[in-house]
C-alpha positions as CSV (number, residue, x, y, z in Angstrom):
1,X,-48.6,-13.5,55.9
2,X,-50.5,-16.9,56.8
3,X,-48.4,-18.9,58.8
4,X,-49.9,-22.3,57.1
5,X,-47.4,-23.0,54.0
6,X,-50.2,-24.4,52.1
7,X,-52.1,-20.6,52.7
8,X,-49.0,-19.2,51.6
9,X,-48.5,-20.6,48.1
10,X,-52.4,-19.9,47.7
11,X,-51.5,-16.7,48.6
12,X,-48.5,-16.1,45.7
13,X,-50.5,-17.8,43.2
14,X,-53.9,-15.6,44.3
15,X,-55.2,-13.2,41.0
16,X,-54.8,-9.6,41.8
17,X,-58.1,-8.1,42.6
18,X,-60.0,-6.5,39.2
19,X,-60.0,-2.8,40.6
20,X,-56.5,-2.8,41.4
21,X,-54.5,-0.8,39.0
22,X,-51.2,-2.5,37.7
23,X,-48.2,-0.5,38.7
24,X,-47.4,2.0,35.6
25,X,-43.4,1.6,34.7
26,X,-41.0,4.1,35.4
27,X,-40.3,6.4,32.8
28,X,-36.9,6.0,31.5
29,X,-35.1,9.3,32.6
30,X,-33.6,12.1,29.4
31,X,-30.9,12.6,28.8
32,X,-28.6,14.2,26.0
33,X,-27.6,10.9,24.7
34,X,-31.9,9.8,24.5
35,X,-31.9,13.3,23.2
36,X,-29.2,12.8,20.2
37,X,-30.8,9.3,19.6
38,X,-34.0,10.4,19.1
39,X,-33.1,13.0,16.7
40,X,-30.9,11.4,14.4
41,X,-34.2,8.9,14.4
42,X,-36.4,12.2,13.5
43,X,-33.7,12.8,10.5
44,X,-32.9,9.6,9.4
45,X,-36.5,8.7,8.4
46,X,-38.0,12.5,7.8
47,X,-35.0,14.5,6.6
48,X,-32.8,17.5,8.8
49,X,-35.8,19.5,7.6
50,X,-38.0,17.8,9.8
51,X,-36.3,18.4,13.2
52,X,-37.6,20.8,15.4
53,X,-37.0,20.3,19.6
54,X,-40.9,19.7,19.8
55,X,-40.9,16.6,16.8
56,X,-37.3,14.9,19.0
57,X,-39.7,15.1,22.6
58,X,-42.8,14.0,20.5
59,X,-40.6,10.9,20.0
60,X,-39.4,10.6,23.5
61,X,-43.0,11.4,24.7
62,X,-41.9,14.4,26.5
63,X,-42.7,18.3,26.5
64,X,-39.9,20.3,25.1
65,X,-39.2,21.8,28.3
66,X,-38.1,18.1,30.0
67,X,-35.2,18.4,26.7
68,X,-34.1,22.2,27.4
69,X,-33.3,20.6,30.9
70,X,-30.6,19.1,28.9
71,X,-29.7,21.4,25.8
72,X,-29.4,24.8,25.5
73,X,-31.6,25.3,22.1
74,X,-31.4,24.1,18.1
75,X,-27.8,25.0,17.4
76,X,-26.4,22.6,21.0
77,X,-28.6,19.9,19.4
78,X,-27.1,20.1,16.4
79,X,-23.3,20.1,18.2
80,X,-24.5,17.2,19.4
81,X,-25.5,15.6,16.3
82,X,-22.7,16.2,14.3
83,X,-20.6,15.2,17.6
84,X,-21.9,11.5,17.5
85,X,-21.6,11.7,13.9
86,X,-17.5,11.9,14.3
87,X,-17.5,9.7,17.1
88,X,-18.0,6.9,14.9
89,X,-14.5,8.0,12.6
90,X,-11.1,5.9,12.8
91,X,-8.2,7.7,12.3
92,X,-5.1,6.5,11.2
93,X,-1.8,7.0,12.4
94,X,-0.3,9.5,10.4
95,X,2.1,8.4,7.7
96,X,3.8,10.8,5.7
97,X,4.1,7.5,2.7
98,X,0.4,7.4,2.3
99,X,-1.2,10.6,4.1
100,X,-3.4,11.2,0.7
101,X,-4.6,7.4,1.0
102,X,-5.5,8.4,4.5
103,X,-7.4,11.5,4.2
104,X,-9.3,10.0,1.4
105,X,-10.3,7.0,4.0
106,X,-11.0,9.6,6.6
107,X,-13.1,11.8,4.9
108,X,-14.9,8.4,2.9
109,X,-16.3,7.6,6.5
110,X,-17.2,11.0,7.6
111,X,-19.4,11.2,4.1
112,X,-20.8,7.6,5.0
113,X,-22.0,9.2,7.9
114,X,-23.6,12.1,6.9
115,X,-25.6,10.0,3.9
116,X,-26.8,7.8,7.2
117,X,-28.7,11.2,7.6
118,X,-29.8,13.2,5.3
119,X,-29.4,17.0,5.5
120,X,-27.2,16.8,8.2
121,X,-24.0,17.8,6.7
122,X,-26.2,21.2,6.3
123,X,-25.8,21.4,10.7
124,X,-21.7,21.4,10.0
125,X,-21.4,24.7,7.4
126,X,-20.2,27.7,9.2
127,X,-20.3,26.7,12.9
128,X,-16.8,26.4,14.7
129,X,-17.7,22.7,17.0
130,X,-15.7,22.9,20.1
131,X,-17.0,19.4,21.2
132,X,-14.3,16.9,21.9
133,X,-15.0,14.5,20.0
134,X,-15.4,16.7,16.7
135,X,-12.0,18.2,17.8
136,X,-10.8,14.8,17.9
137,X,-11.4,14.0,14.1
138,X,-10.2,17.7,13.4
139,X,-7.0,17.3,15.2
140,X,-6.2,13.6,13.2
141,X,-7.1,14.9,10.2
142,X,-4.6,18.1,10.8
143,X,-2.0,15.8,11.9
144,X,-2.1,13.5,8.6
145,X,-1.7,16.6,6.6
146,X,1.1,18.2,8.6
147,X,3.1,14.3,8.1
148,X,2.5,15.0,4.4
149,X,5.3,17.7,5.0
150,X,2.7,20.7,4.7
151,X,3.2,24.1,6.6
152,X,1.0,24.7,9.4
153,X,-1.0,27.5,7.0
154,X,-1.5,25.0,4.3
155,X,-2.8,22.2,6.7
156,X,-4.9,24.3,8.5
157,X,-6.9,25.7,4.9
158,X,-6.5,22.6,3.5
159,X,-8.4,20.9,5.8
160,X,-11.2,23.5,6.3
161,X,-11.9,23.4,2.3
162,X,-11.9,19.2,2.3
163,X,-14.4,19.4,5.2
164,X,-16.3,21.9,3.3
165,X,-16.3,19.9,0.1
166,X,-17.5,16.8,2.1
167,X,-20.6,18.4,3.6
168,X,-21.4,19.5,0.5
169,X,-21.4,16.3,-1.3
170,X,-23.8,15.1,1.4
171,X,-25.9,17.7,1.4
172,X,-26.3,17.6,-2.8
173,X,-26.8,14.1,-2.1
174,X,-29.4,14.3,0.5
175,X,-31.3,17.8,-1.7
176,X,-31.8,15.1,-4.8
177,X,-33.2,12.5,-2.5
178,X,-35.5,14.7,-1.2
179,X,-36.8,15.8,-4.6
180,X,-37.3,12.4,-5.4
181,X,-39.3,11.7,-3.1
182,X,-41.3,14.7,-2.7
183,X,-41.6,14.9,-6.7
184,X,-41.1,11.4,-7.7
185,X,-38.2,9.7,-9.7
186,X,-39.3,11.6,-12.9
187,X,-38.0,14.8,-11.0
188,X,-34.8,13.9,-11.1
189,X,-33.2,13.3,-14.7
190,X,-32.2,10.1,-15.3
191,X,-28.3,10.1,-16.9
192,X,-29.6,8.6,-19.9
193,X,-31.9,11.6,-20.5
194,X,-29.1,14.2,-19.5
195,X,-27.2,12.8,-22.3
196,X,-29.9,13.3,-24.8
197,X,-30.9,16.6,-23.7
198,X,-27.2,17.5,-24.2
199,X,-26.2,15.6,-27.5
200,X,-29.3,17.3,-28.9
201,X,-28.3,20.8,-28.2
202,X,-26.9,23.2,-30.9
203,X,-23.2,22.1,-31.8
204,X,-22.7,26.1,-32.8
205,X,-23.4,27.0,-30.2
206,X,-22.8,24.2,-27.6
207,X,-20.0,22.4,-29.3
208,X,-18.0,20.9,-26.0
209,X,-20.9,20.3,-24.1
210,X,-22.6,18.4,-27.2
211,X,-20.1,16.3,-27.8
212,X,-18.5,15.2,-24.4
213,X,-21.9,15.1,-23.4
214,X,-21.1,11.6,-21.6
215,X,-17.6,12.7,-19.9
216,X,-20.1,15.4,-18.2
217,X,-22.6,12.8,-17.0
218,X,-19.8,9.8,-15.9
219,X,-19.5,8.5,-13.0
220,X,-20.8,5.8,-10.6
221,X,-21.0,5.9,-6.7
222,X,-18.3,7.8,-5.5
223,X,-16.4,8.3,-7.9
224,X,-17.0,11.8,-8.2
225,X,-16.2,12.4,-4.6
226,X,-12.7,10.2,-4.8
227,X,-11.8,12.5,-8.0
228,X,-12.4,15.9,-5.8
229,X,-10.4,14.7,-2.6
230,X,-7.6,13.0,-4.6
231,X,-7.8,16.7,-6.9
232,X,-7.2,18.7,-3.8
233,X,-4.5,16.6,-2.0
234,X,-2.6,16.1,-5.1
235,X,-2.1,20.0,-5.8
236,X,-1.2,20.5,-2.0
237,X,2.9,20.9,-2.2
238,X,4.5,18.6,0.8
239,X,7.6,16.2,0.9
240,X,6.1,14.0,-1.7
């Protein structure tokens, strides 16, 4: 370093010389958490059909082999998705007074959740999660049904058919916007046109469907959804 102060500051203000090569920045290391991230951003803006292990470390600008470092195949990744998924869920503390209000909260979020991205629920049907946090949400919703004074049996079947129902509603949900936006709005009937379709059908032979041809079509948001989870909790037999 010059020993003259005024060589010095010349020195820290100096341009670097043309053929020297900037310093490239360090590549921000994978991991399962970059992993998860990257594919719920794969599914969020192309669909659960789109994910594949090479399109998540296209994103992360990686070879697939740099993510099997860190999963075992498809099926881990998608533990991991729905993992993060029910990380996100509150649960209550059970109260056998409003255990049905609370189930219906509880499974509202997890359904929010899913609809972030669609196809997802699809990753949940018939796979047994042992990841902590999806036992988590399992073990609060099994203790909100065993305060509403069910037996053990009950709880445990009751909550594998509402979880079942829920990633079905997502999954209907994510199907139709799919079609729409591979086929276009004009794919999918419009409620309006279901109605006519239906009111314009034989009464011989159709009579019910004819004329309670709006009952069958009702129904805004989630109302649908409330109706099915306050259907199933309402025929379980408990304290209340």
């Amino acid at each position: 370093m010059p020993a003259d102060p005024r060589q010095r500051r010349a020195a820290r203000h100096a341009q670097p010389l043309a053929d020297s090569a900037p310093a490239r920045p360090r590549k921000e290391p994978i991991t399962a958490e970059r992993i998860t991230d990257a594919a719920l951003q794969v599914i969020a803006t192309e669909g659960y059909d789109a994910l594949t292990i090479r399109r998540v470390s296209a994103v992360l600008g990686t070879g697939p082999s740099s993510l099997y470092a860190h999963i075992v195949n498809k099926d881990d990744l998608d533990d991991l998705l729905i993992a993060r998924l029910y990380a996100g869920i509150v649960l209550p503390e059970p109260d056998p007074e409003t255990w049905r209000q609370q189930l219906l909260e509880v499974y509202a979020q997890l359904r929010d959740e899913y609809l972030k991205y669609p196809g997802l629920s699809r990753a949940a049907m018939a796979v047994v999660s042992t990841h902590l946090e999806t036992l988590r949400v399992g073990e609060g919703i099994l203790s909100i049904l065993l305060a509403g004074g069910l037996d053990a049996q009950t709880a445990a079947w009751a909550r594998d058919a509402l979880t079942l129902y829920v990633n079905a509603y997502a999954l209907e949900r994510a199907v139709v916007l799919q079609r729409q936006q591979q086929e276009g709005d004009d794919w999918v009937l419009s409620r309006e046109e279901v109605i006519s379709r239906f009111s314009a059908l034989p009464a011989d032979r159709y009579p019910n469907t004819q004329r309670y041809a709006t009952e069958l079509t009702s129904g805004t948001g989630h109302d649908r959804f409330d109706f099915t989870i306050n259907l199933l909790t309402e025929n379980l037999s408990g304290r209340h």
